[in-house]
N, C-alpha and C positions, 0 to 999 in steps of 0.2 A: 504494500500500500504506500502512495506517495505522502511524504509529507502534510503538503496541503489537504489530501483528504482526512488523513488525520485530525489535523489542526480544525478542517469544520466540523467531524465529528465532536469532537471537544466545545465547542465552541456552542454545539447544541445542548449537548451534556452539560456545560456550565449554566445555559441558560434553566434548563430542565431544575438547574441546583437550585437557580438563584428563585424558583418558583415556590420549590419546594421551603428553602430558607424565610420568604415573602409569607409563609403560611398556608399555603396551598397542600391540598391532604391528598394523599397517595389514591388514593381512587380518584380524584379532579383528575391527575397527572397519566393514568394508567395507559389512553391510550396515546397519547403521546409517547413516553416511552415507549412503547408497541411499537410506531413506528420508528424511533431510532434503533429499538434493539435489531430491527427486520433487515437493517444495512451493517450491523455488526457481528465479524466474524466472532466466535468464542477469546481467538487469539488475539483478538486487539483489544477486547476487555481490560485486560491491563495495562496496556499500553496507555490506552485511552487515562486510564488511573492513576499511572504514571507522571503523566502529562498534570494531570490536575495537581497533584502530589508535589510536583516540580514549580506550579503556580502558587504555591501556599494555601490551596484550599484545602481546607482543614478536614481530615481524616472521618472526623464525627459528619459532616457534609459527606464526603462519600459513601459513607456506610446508610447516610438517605437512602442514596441510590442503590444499593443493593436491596433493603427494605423494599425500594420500587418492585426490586429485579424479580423479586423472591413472590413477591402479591401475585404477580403475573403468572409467574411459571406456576403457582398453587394455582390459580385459576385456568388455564391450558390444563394444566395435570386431571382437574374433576369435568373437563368438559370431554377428555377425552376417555373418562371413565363410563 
């Protein structure tokens, strides 16, 4: 993956942060996230975290985002049950 694409994924994923930071509840957010997870590979998950990490967005902010990741993937998991 090129840099740049990177750097916009990021750039969504910050925003996505900064929504959830604003107070916005994890089901508001769901299917957004949805569609940025739908363009990321498993292996650029970290990078993408990385990237943040490297911005000084604070740890407890990214672990939002897995809260996000996690809501999702429980919810796929019981629709596909």
């Amino acid at each position: 993956m090129s840099k740049e694409k990177l750097r916009d994924k990021v750039e969504i994923v910050k925003s996505i942060l900064g929504e959830l930071h604003r107070g916005a509840s994890v089901d508001e957010l769901k299917e957004k996230f949805r569609e940025v997870l739908s363009t990321v590979s498993p292996f650029e998950i970290p990078l993408i975290e990385q990237q943040l990490i490297s911005e000084c967005v604070e740890v407890e902010e990214i672990l939002k985002l897995c809260d996000l990741h996690v809501a999702l993937f429980r919810e796929t998991s019981r629709s596909t049950s």
